[in-house]
N, CA, C and O atoms as a DFTB+ gen file, in Angstrom:
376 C
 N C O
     1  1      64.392     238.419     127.599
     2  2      65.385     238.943     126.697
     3  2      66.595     239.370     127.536
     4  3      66.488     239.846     128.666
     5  1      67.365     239.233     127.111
     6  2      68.738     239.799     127.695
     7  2      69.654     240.800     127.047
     8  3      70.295     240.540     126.029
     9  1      69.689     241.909     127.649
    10  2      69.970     243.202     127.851
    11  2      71.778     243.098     127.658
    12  3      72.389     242.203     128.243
    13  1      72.360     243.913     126.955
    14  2      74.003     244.148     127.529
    15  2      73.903     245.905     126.812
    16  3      73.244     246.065     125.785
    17  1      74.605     247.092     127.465
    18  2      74.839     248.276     127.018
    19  2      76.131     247.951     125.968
    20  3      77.020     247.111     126.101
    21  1      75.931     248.819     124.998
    22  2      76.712     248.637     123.989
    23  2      77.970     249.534     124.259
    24  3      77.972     250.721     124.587
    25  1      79.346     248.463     123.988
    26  2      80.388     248.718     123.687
    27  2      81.030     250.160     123.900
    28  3      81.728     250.561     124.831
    29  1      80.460     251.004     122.439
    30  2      80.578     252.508     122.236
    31  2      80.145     253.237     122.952
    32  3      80.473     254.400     122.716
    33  1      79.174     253.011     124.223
    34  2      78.300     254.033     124.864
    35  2      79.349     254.336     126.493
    36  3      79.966     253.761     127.390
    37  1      78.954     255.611     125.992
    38  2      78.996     256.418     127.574
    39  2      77.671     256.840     128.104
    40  3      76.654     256.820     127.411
    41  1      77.696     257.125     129.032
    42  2      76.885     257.563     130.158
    43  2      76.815     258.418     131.604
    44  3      77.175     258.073     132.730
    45  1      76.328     259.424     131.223
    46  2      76.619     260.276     132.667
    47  2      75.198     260.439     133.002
    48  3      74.242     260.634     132.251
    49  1      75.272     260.266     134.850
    50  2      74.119     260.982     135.660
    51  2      74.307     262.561     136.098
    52  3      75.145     263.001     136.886
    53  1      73.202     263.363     135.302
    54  2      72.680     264.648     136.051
    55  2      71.853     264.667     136.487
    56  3      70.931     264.034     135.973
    57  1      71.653     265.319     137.586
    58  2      70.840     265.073     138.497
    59  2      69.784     264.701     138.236
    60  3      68.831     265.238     137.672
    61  1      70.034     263.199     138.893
    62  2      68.999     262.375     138.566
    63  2      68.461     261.914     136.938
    64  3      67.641     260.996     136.906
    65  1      68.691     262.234     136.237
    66  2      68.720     261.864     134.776
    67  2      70.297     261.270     133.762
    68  3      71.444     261.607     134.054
    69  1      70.075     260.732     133.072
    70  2      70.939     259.875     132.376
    71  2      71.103     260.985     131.006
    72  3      70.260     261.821     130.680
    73  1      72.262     260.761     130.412
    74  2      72.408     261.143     129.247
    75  2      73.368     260.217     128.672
    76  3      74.444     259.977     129.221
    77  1      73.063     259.782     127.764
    78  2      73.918     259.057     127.060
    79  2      74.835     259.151     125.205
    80  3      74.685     260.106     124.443
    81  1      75.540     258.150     124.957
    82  2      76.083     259.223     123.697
    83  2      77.209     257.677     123.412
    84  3      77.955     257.103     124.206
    85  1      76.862     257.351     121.748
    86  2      77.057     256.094     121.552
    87  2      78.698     256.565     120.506
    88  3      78.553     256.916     119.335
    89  1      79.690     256.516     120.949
    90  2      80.728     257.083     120.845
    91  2      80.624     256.494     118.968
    92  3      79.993     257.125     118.121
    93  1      80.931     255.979     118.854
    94  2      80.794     254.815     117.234
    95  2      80.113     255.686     116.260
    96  3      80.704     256.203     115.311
    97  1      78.543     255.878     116.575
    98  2      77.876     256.202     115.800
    99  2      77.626     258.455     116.001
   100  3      77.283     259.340     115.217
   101  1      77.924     258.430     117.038
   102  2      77.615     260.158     117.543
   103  2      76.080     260.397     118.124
   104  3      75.621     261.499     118.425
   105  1      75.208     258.798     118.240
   106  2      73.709     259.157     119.004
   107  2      74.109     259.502     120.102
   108  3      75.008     259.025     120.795
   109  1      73.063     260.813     120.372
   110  2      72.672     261.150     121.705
   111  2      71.286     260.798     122.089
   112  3      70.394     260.635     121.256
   113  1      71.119     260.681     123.417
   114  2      70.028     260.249     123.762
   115  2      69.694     260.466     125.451
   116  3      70.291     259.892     126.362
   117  1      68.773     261.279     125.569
   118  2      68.247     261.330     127.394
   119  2      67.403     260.753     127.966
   120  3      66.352     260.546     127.360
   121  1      67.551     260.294     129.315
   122  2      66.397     259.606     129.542
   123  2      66.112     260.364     131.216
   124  3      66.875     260.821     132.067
   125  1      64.560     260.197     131.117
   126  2      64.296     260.584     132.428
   127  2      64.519     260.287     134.045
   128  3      65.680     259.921     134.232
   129  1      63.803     260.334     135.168
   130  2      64.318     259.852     135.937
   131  2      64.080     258.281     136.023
   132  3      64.866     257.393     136.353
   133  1      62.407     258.198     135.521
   134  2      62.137     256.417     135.515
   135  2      62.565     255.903     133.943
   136  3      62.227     254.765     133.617
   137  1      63.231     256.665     133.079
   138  2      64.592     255.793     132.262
   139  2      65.618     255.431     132.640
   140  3      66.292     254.431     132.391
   141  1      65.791     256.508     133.447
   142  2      67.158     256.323     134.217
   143  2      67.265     254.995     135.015
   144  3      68.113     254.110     134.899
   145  1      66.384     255.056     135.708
   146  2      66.167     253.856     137.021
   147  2      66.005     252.643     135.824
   148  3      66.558     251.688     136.368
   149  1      65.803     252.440     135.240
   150  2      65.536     251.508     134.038
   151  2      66.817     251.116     133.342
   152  3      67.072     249.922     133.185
   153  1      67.759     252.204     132.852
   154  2      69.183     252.014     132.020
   155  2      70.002     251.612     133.578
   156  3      71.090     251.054     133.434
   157  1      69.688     251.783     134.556
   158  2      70.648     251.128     136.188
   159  2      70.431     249.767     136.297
   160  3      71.314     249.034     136.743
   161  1      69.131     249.259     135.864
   162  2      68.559     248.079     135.885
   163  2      69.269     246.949     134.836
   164  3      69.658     245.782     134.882
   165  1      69.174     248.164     133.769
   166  2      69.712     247.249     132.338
   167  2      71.298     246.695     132.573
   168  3      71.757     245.631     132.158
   169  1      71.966     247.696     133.333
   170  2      73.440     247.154     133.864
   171  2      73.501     246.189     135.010
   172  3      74.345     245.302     135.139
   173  1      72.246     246.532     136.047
   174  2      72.422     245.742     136.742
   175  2      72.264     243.831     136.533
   176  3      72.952     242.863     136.856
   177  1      70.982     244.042     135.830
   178  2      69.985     242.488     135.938
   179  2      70.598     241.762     134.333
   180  3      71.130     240.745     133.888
   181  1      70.062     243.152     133.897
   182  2      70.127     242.530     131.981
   183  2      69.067     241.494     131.710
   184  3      69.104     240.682     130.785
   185  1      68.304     241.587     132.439
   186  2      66.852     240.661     132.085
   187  2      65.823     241.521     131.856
   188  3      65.494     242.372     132.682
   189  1      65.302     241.377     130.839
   190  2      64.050     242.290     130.780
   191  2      62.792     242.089     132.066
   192  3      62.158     242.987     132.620
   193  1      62.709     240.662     132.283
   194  2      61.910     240.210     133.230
   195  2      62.207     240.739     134.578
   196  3      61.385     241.387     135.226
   197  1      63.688     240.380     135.085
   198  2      64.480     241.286     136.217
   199  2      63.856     242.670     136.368
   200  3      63.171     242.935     137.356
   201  1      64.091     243.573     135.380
   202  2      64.011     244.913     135.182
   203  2      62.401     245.003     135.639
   204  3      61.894     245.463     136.662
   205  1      61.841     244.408     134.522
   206  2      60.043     244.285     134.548
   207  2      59.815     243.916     136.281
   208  3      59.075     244.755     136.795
   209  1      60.162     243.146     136.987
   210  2      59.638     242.866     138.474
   211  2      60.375     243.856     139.278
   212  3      59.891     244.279     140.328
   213  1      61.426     244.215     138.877
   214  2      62.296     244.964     139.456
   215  2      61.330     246.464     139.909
   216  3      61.298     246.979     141.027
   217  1      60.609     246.923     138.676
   218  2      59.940     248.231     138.716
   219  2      58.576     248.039     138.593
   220  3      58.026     249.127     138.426
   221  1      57.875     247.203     138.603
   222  2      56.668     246.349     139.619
   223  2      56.631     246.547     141.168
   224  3      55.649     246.730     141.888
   225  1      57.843     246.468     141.469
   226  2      57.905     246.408     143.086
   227  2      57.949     248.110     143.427
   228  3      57.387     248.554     144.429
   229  1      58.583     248.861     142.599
   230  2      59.077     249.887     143.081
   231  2      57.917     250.837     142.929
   232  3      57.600     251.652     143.795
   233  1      57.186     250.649     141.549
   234  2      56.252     251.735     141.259
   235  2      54.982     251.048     141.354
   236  3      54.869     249.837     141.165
   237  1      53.942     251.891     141.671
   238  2      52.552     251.695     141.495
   239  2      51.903     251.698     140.109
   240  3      51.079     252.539     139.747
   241  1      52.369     250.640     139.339
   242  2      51.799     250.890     137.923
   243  2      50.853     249.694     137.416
   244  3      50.871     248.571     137.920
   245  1      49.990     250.098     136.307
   246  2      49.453     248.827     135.948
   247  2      50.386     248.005     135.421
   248  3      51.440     248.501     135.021
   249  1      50.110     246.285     135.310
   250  2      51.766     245.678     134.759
   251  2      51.423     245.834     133.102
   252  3      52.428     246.052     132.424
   253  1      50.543     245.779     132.591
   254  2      50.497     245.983     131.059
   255  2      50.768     247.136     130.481
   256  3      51.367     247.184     129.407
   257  1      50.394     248.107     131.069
   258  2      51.162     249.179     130.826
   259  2      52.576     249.285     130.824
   260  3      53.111     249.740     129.813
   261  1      53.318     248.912     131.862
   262  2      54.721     248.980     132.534
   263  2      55.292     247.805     131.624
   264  3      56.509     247.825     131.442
   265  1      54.660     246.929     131.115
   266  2      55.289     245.981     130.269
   267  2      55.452     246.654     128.743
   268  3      56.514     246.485     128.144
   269  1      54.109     247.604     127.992
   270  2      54.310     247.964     126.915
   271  2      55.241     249.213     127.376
   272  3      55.879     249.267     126.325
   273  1      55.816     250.293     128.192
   274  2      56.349     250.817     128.575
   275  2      57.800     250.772     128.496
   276  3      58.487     251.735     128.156
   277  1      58.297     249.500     128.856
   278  2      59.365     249.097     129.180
   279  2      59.848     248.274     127.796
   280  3      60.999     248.308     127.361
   281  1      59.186     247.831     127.438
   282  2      59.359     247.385     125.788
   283  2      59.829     248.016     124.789
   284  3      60.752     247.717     124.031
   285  1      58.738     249.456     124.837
   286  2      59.119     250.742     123.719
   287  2      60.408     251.571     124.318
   288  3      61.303     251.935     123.556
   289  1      60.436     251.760     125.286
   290  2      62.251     252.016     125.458
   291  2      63.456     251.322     125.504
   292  3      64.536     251.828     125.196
   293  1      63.275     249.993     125.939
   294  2      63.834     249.254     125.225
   295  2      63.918     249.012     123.777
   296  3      64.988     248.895     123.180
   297  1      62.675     248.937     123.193
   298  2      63.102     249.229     121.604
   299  2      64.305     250.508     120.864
   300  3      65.123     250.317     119.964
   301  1      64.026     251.753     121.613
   302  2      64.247     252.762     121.344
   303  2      65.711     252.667     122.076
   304  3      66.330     253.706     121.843
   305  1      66.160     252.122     122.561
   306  2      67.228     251.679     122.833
   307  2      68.307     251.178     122.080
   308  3      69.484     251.533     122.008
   309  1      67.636     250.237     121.506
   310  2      68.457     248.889     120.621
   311  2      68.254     249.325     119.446
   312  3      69.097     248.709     118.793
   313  1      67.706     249.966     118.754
   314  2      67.495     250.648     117.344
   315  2      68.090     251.976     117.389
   316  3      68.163     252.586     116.322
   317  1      68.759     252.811     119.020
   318  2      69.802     253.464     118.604
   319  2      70.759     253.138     118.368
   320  3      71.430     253.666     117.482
   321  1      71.228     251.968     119.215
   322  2      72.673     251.161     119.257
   323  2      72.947     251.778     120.584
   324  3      74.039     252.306     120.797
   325  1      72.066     251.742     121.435
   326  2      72.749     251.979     122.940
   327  2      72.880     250.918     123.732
   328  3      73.797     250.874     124.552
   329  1      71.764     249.673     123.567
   330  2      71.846     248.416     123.882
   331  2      71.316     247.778     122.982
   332  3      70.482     248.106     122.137
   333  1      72.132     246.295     123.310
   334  2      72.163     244.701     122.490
   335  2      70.949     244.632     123.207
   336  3      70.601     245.313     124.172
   337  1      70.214     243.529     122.490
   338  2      69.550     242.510     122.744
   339  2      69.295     241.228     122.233
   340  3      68.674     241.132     121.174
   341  1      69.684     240.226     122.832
   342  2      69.857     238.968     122.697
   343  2      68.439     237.761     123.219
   344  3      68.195     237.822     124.424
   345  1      67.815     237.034     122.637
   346  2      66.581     236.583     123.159
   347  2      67.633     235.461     124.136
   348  3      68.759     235.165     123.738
   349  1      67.130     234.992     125.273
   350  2      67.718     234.274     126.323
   351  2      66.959     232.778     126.056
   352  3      65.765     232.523     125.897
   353  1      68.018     231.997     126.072
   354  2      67.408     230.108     125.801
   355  2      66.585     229.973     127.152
   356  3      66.818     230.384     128.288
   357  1      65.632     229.310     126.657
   358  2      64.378     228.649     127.599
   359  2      63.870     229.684     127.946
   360  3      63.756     229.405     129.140
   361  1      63.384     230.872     127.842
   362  2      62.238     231.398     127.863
   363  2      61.784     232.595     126.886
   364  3      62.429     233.135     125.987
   365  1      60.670     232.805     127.271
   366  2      59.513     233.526     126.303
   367  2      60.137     234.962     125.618
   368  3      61.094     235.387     126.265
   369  1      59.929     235.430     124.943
   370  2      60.162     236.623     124.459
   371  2      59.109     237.468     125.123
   372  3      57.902     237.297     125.293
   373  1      60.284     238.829     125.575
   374  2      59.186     240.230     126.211
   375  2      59.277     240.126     127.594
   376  3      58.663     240.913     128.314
């Protein structure tokens, strides 16, 4: 899937945590430090898969976990309107 932060959104780092705030609509929304490292990812890669190997490498997690993990904030994402998501041609969804 492919990731873009939406338009309306700002974003500031406090220490070490993200806060964000979707100018358009007035959502607020915080994320922790491994959201945070996750919404850096989403600007950086914009691949869910990117992101997904990206924090595979970094953390000691199971990957099914870290996959349903990374899914539900991503959901919770895109159903605030903080990020798009677009399914990417030639490959799988998730």
């Amino acid at each position: 899937m492919h990731l873009r932060i939406h338009d309306d959104v700002v974003f500031r780092d406090l220490a070490g945590e993200v806060v964000l705030l979707n100018l358009a609509s007035g959502t607020y929304f915080s994320l922790d430090k491994v959201g945070t490292r996750i919404w850096h990812l989403i600007a950086e890669h914009r691949s869910t898969e990117k992101i997904f190997e990206a924090l595979l490498n970094e953390y000691e997690v199971n990957e099914a976990q870290l996959r349903s993990d990374l899914n539900n904030l991503i959901q919770q994402l895109v159903n605030k309107g903080l990020v798009c998501a677009d399914v990417e041609k030639g490959s799988a969804p998730g």
